[in-house]
PyMOL CGO cylinders between C-alpha atoms (Angstrom):
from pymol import cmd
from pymol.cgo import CYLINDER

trace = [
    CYLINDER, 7.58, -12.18, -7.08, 6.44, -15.46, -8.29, 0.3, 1, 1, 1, 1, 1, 1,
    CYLINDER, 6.44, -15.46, -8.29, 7.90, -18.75, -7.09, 0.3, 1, 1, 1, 1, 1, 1,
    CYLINDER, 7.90, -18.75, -7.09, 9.82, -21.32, -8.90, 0.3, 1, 1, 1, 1, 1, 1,
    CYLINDER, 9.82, -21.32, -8.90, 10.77, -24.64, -7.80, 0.3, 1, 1, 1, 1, 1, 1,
    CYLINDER, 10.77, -24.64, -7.80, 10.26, -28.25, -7.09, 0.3, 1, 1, 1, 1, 1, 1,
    CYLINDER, 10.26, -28.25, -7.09, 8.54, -27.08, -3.94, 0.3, 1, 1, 1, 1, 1, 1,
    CYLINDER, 8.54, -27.08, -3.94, 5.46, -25.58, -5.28, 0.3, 1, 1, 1, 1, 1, 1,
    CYLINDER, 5.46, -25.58, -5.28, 3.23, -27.94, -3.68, 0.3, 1, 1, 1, 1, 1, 1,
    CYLINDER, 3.23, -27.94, -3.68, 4.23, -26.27, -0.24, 0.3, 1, 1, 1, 1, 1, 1,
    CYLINDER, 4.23, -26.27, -0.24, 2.68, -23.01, -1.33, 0.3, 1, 1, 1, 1, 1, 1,
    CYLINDER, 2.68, -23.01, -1.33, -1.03, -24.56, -1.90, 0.3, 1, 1, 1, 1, 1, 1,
    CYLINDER, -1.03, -24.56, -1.90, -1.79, -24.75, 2.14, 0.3, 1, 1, 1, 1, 1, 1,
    CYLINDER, -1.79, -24.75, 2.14, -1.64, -21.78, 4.35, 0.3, 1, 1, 1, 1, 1, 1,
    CYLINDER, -1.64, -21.78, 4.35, -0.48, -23.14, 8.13, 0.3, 1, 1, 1, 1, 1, 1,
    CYLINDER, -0.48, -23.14, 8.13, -2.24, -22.16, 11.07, 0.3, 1, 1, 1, 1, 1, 1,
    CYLINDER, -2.24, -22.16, 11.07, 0.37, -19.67, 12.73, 0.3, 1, 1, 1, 1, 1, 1,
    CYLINDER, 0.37, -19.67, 12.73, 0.77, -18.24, 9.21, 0.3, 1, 1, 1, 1, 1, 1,
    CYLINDER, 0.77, -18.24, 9.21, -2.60, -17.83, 9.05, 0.3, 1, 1, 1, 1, 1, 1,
    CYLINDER, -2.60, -17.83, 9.05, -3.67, -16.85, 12.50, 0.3, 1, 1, 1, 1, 1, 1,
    CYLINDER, -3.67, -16.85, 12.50, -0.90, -13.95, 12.07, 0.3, 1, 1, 1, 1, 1, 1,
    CYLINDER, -0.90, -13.95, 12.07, -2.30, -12.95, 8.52, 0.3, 1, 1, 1, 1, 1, 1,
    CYLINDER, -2.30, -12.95, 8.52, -5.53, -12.20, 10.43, 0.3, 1, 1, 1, 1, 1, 1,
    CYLINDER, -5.53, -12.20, 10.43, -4.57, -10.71, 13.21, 0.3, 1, 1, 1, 1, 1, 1,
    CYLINDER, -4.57, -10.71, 13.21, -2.72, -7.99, 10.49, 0.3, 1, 1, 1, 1, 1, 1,
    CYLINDER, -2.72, -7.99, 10.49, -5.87, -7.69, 8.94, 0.3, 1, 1, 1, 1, 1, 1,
    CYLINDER, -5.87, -7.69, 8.94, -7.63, -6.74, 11.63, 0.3, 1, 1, 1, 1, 1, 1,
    CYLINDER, -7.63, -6.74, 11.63, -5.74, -4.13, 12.66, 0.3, 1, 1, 1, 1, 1, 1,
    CYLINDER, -5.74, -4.13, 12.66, -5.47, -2.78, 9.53, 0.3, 1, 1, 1, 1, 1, 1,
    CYLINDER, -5.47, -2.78, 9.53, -9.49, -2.57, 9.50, 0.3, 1, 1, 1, 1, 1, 1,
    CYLINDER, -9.49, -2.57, 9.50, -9.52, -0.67, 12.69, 0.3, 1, 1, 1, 1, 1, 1,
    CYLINDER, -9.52, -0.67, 12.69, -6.65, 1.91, 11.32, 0.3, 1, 1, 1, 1, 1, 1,
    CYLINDER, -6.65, 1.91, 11.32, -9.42, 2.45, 7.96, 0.3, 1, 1, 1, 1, 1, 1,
    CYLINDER, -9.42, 2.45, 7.96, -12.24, 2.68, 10.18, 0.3, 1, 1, 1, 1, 1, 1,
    CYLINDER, -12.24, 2.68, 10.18, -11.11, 4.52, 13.19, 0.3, 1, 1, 1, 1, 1, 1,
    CYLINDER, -11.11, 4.52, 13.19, -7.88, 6.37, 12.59, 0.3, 1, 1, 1, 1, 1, 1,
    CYLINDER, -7.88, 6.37, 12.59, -9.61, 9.82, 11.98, 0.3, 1, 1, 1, 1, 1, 1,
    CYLINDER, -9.61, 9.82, 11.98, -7.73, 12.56, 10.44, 0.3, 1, 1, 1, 1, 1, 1,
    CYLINDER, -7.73, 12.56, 10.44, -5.00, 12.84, 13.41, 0.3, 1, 1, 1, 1, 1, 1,
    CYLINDER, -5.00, 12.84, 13.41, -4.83, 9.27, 12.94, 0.3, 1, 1, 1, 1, 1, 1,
    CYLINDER, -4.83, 9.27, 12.94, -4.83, 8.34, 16.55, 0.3, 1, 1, 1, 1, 1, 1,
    CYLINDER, -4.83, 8.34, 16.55, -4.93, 4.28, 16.27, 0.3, 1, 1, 1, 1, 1, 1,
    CYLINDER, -4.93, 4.28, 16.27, -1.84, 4.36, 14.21, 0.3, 1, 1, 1, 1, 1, 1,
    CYLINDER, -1.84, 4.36, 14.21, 0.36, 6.73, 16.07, 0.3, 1, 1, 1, 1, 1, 1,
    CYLINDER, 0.36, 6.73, 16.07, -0.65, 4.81, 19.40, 0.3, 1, 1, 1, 1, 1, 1,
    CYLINDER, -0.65, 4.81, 19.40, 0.53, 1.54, 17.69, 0.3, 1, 1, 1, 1, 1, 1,
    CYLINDER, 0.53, 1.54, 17.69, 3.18, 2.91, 15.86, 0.3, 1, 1, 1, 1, 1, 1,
    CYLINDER, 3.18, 2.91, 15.86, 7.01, 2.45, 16.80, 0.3, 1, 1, 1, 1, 1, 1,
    CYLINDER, 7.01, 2.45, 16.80, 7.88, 5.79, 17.83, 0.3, 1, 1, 1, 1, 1, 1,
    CYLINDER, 7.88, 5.79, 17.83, 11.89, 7.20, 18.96, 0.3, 1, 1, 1, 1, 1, 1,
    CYLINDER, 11.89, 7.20, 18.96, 12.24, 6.83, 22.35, 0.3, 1, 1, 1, 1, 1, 1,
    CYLINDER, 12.24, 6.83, 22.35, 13.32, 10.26, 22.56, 0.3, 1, 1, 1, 1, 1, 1,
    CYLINDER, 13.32, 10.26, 22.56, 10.02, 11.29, 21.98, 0.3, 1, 1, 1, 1, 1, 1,
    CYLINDER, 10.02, 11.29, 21.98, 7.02, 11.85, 23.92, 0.3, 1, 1, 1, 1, 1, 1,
    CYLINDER, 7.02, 11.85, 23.92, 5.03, 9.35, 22.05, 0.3, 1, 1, 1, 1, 1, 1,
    CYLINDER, 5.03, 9.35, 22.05, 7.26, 6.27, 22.76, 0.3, 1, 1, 1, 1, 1, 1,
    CYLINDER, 7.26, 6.27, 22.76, 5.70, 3.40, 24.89, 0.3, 1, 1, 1, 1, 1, 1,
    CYLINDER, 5.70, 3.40, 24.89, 7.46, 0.04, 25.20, 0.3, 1, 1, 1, 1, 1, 1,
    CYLINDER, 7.46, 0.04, 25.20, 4.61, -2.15, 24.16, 0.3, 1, 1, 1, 1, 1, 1,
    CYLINDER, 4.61, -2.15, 24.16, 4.94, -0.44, 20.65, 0.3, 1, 1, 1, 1, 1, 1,
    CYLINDER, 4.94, -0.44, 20.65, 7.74, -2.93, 20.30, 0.3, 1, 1, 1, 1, 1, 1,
    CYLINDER, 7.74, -2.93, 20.30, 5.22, -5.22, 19.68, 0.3, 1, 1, 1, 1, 1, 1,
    CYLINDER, 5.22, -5.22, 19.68, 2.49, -3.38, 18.34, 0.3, 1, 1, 1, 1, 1, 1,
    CYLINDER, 2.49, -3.38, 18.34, 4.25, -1.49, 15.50, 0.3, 1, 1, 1, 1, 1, 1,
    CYLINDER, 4.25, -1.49, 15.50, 4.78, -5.53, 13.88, 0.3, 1, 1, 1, 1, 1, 1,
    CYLINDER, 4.78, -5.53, 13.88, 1.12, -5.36, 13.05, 0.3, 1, 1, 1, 1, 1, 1,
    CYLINDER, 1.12, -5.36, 13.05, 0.10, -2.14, 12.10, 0.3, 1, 1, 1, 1, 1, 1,
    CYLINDER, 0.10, -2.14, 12.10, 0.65, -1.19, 8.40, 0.3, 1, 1, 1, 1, 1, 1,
    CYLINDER, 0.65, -1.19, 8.40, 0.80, 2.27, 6.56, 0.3, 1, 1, 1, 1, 1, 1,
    CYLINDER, 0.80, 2.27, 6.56, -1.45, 1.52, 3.72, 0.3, 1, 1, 1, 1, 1, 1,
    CYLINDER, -1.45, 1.52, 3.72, -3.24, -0.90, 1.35, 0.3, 1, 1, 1, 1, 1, 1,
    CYLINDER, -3.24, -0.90, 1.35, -0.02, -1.68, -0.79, 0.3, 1, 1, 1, 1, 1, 1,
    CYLINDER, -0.02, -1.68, -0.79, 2.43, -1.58, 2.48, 0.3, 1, 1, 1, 1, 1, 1,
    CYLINDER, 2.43, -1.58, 2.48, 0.05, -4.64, 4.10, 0.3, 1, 1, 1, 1, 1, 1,
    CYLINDER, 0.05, -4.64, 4.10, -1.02, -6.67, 1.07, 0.3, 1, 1, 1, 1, 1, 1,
    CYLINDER, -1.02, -6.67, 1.07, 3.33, -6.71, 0.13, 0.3, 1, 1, 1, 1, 1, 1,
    CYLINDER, 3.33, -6.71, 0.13, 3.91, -8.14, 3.69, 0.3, 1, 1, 1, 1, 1, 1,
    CYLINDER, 3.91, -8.14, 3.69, 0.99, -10.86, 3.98, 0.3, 1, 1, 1, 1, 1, 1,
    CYLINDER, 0.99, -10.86, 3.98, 1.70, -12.06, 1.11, 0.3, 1, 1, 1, 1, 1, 1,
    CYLINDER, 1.70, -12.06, 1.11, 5.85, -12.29, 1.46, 0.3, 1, 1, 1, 1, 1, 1,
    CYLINDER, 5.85, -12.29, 1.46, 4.16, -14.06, 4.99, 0.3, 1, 1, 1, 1, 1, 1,
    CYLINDER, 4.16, -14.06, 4.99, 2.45, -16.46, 3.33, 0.3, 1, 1, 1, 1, 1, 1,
    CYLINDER, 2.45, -16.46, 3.33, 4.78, -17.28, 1.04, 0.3, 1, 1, 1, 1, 1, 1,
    CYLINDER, 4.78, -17.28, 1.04, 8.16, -18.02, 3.22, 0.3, 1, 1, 1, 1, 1, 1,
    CYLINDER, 8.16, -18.02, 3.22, 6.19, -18.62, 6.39, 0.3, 1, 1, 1, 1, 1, 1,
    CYLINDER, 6.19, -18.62, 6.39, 4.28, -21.07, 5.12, 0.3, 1, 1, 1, 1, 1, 1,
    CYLINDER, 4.28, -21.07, 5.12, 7.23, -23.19, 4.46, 0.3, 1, 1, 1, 1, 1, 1,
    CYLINDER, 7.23, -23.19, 4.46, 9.16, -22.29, 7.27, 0.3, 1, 1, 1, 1, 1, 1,
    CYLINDER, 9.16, -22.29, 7.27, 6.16, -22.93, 9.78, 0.3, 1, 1, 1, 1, 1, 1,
    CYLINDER, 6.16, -22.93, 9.78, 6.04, -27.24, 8.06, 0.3, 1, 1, 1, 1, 1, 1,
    CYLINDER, 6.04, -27.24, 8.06, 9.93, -26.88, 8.86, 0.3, 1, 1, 1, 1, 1, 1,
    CYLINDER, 9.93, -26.88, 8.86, 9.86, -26.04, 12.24, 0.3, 1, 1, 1, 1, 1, 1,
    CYLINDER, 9.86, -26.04, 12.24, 6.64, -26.03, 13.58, 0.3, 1, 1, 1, 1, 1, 1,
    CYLINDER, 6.64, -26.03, 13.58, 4.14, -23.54, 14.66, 0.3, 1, 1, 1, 1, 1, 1,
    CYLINDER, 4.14, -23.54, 14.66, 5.89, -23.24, 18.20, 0.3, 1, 1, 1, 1, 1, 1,
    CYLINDER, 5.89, -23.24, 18.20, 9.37, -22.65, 16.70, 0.3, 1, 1, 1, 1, 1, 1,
    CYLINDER, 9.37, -22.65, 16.70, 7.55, -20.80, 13.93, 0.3, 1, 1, 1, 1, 1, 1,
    CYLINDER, 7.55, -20.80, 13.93, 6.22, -18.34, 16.13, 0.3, 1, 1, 1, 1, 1, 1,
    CYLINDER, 6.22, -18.34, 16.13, 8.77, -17.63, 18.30, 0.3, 1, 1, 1, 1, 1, 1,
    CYLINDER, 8.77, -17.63, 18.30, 11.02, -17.06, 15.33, 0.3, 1, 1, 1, 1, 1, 1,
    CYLINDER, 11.02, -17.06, 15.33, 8.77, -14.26, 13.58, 0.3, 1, 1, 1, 1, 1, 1,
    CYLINDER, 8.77, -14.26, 13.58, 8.03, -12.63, 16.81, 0.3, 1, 1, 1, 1, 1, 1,
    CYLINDER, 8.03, -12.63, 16.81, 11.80, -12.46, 17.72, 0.3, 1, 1, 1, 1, 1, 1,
    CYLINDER, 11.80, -12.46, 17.72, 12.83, -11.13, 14.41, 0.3, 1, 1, 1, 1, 1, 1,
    CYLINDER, 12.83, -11.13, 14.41, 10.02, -8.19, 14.84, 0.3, 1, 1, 1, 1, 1, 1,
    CYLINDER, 10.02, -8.19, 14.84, 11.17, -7.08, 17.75, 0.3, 1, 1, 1, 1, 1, 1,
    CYLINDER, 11.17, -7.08, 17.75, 15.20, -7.29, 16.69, 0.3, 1, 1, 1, 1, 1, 1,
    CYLINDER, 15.20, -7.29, 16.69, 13.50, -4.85, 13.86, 0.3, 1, 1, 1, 1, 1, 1,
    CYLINDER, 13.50, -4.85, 13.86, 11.87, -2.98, 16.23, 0.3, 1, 1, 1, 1, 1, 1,
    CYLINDER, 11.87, -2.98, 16.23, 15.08, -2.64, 18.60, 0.3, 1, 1, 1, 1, 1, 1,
    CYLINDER, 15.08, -2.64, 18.60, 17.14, -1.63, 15.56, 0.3, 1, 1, 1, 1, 1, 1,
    CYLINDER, 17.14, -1.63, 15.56, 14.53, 0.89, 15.08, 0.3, 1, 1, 1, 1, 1, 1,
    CYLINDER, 14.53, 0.89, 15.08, 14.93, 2.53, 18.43, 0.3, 1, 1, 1, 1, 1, 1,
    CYLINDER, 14.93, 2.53, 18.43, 18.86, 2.35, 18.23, 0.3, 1, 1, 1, 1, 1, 1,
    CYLINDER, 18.86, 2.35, 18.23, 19.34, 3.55, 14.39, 0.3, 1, 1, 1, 1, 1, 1,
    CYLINDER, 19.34, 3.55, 14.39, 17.18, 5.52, 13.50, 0.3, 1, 1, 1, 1, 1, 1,
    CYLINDER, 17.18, 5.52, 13.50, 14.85, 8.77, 14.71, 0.3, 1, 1, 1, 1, 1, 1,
    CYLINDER, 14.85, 8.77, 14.71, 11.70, 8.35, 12.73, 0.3, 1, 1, 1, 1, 1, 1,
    CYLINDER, 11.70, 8.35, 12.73, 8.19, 6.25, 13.80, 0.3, 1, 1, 1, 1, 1, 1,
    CYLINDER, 8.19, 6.25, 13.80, 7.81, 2.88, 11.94, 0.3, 1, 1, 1, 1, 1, 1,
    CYLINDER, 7.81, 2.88, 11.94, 5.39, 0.19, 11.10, 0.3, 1, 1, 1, 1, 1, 1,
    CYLINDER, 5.39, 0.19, 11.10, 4.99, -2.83, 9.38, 0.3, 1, 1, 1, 1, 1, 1,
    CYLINDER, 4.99, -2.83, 9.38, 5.49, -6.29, 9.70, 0.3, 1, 1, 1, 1, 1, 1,
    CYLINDER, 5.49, -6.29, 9.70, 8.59, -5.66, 7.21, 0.3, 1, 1, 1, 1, 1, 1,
    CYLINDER, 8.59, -5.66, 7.21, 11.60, -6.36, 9.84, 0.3, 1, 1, 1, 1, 1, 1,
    CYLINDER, 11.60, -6.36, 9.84, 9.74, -9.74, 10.94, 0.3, 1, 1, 1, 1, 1, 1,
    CYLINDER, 9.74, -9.74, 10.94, 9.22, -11.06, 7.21, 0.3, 1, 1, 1, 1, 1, 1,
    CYLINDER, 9.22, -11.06, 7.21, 12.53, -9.59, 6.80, 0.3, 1, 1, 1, 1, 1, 1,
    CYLINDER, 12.53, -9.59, 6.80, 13.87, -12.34, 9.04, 0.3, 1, 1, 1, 1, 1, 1,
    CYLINDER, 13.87, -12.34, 9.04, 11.54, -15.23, 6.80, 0.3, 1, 1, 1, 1, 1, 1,
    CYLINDER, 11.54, -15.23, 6.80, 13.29, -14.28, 4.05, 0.3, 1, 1, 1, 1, 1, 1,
    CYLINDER, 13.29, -14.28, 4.05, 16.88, -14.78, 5.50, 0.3, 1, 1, 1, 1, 1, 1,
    CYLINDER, 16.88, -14.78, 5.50, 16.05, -17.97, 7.55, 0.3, 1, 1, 1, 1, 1, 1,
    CYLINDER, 16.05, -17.97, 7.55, 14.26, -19.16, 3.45, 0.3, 1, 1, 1, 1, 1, 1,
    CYLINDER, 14.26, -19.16, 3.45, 17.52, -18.16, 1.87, 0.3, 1, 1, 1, 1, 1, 1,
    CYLINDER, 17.52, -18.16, 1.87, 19.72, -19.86, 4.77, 0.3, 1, 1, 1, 1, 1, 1,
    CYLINDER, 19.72, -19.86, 4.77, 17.17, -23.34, 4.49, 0.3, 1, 1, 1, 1, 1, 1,
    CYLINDER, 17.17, -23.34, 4.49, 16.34, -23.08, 0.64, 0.3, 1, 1, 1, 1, 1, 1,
    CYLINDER, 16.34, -23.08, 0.64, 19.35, -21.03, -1.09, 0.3, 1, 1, 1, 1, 1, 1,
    CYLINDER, 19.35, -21.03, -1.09, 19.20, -22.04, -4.62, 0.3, 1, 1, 1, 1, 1, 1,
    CYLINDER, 19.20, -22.04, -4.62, 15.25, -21.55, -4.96, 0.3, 1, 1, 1, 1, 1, 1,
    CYLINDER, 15.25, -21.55, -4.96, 14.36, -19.64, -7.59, 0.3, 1, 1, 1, 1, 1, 1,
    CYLINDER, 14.36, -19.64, -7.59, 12.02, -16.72, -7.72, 0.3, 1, 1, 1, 1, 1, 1,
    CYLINDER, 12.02, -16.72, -7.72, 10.95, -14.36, -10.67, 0.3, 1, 1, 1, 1, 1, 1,
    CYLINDER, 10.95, -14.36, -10.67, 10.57, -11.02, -9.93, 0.3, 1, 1, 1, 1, 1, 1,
    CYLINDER, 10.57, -11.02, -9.93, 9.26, -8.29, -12.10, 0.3, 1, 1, 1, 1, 1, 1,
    CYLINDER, 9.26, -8.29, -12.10, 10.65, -6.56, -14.20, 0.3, 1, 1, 1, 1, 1, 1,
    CYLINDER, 10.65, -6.56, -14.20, 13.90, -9.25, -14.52, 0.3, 1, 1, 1, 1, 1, 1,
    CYLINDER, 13.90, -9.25, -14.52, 13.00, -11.90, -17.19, 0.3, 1, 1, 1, 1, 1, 1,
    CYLINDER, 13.00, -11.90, -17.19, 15.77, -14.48, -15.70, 0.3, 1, 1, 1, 1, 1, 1,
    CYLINDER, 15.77, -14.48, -15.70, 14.84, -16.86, -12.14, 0.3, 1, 1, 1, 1, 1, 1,
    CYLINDER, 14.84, -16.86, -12.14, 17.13, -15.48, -9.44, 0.3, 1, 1, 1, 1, 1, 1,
    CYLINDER, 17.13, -15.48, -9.44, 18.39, -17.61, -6.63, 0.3, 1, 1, 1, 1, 1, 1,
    CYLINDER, 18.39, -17.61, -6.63, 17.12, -16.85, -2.87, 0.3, 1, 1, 1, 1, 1, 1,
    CYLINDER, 17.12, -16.85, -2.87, 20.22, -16.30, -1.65, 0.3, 1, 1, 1, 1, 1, 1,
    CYLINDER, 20.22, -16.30, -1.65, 20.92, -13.72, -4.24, 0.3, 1, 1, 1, 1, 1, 1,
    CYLINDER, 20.92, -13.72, -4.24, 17.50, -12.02, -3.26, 0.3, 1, 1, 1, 1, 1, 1,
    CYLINDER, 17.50, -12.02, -3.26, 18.72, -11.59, 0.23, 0.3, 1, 1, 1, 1, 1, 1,
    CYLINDER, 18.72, -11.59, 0.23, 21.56, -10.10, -0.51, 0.3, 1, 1, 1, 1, 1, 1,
    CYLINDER, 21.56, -10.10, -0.51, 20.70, -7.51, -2.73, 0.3, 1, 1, 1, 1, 1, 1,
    CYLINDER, 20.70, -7.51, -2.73, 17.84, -6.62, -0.44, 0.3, 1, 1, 1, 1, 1, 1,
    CYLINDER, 17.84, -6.62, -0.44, 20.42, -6.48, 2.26, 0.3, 1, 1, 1, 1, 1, 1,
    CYLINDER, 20.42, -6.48, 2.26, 22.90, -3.84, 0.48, 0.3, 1, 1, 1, 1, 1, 1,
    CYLINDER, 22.90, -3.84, 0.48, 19.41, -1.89, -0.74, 0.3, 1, 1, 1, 1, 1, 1,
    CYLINDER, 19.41, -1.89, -0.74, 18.72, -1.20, 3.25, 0.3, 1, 1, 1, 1, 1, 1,
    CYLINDER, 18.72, -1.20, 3.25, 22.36, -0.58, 4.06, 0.3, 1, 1, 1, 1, 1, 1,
    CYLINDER, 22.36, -0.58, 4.06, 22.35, 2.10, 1.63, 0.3, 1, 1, 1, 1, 1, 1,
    CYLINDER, 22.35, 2.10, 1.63, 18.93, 3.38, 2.39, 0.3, 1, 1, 1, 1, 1, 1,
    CYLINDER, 18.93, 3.38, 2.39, 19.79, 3.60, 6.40, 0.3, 1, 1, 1, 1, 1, 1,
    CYLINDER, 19.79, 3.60, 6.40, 22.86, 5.68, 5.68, 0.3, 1, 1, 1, 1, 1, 1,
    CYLINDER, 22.86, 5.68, 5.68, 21.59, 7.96, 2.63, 0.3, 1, 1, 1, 1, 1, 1,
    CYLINDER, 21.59, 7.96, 2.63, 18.00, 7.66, 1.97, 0.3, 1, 1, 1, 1, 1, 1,
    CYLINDER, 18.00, 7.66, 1.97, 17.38, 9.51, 5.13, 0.3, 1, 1, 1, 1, 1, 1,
    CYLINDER, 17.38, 9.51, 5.13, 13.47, 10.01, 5.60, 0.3, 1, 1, 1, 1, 1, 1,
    CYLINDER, 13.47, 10.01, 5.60, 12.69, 10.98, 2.46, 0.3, 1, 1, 1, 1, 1, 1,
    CYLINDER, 12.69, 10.98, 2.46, 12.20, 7.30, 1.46, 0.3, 1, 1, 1, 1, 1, 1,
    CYLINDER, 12.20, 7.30, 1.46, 9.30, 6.37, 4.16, 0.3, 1, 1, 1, 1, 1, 1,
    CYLINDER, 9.30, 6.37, 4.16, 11.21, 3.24, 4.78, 0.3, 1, 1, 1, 1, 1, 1,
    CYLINDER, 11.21, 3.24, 4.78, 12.63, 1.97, 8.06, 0.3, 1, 1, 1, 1, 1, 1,
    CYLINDER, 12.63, 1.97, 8.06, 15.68, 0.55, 6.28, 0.3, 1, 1, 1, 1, 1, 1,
    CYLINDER, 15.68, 0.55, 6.28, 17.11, -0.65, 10.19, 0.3, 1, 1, 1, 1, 1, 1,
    CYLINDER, 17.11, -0.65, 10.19, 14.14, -2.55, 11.03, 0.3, 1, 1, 1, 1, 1, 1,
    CYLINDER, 14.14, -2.55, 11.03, 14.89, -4.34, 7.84, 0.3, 1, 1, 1, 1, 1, 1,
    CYLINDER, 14.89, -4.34, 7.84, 18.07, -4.97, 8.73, 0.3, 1, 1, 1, 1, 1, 1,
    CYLINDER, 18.07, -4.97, 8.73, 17.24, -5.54, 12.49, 0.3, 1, 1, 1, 1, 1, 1,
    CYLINDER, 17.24, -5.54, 12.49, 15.08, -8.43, 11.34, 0.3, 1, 1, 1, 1, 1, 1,
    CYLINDER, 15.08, -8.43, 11.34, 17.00, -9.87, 8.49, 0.3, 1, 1, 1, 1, 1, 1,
    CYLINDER, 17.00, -9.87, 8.49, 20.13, -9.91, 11.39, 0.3, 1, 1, 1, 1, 1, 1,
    CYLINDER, 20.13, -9.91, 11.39, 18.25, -11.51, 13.75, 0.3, 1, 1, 1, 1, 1, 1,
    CYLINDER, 18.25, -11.51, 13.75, 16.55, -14.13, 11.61, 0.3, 1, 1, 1, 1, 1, 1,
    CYLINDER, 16.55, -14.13, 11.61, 20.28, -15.16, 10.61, 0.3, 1, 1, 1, 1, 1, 1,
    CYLINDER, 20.28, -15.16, 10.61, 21.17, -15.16, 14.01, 0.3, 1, 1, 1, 1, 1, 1,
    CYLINDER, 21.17, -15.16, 14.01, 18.41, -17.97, 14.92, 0.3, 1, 1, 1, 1, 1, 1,
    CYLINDER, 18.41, -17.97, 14.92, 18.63, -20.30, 12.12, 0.3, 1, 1, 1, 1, 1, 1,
    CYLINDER, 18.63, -20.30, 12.12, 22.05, -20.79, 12.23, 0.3, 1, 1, 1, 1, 1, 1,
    CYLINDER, 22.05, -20.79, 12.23, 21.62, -21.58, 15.97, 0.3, 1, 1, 1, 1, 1, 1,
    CYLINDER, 21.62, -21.58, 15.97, 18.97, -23.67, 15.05, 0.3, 1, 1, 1, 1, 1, 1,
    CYLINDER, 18.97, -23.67, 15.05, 20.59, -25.39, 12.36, 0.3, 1, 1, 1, 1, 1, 1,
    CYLINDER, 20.59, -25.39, 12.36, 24.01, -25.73, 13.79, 0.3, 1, 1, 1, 1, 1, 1,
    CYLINDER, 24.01, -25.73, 13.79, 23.34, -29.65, 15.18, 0.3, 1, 1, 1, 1, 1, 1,
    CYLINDER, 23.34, -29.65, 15.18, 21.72, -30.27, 11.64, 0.3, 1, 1, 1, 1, 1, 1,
    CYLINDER, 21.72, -30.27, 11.64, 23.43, -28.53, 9.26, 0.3, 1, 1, 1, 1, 1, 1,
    CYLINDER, 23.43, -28.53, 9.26, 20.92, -29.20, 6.08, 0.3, 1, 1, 1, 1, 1, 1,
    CYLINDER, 20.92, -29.20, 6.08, 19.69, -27.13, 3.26, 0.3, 1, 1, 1, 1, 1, 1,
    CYLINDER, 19.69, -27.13, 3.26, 16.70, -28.42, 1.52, 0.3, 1, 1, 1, 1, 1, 1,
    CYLINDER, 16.70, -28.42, 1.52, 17.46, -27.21, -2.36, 0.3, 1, 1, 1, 1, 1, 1,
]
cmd.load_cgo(trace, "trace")
């Protein structure tokens, strides 16, 4: 995905919550390599598992937003994190920032629990909810993404991605290896906020 507009120049510095968050990702990812084993204990502790299970503890809520299943999973999120939270963070602020990424990981991570049976991780449902507050704040941005040869709108992204994890949830069962409802969750929740957010203000920026 490659970005296309007149606000390129708010790509060229990563902000400190961004940052601190990319980091934080990963490190945990370093432990998984280096300590997982093959049971893979650090992941399934960390790991959002169905309450219905044996393996479910509530701080997983928050956990599961930073572990990641594999070298293509993470480097796919932190860089869909630096790219929309970047901007999002000089919007808001890292406060506002912060709390909006965290709340949008564990709406993912509640939608999770309620939707679906299988374990999840990722910080998917949390950038998930970037992308939705990015489309809400910056709708006609364009973006080129491989293999289309034509720019397509951020609002357009969002909603394809949207009917992608509808469909998924409901018929790609677990053959997929995607938590479609944390997607979902996220996206949901990140709607959710910035139209709170927005509602005194009502501005798009392009």
């Amino acid at each position: 995905m490659a970005y296309n507009s007149n606000y390129g120049n708010s790509f060229q510095r990563t902000t400190p919550i961004v940052l601190n968050l990319i980091i934080i990702n990963v490190l945990v990812f370093i432990v998984q390599m280096m300590f997982d084993g093959p049971d893979e204990k650090i992941s399934n502790a960390i790991a959002l598992w169905p309450y219905s299970t044996p393996y479910f503890k509530p701080y997983q809520l928050v956990t599961h937003m930073f572990a990641h299943g594999g070298m293509i999973h993470i480097l796919f999120n932190m860089y869909a994190l630096w790219m929309f939270g970047s901007v999002l963070e000089k919007v808001w602020g890292p406060k506002r920032f912060l709390i909006f990424y965290l709340a949008c990981g564990l709406a993912a991570g509640v939608a999770q629990l309620m939707l679906s049976d299988a374990p999840a991780v990722g910080a998917s449902g949390a950038i998930m909810g970037l992308l939705a507050a990015f489309a809400y704040l910056f709708p006609n941005t364009q973006f080129y993404i491989i293999p289309f040869p034509f720019p397509i709108k951020a609002k357009y992204i969002v909603a394809i991605i949207a009917a992608i994890d509808l469909f998924g949830g409901f018929h790609g069962g677990k053959t997929d290896n995607i938590a479609h409802f944390a997607h979902l969750g996220g996206l949901v929740m990140g709607f959710i906020l910035v139209l709170i957010w927005n509602k005194t203000n009502k501005k798009t920026f392009y």
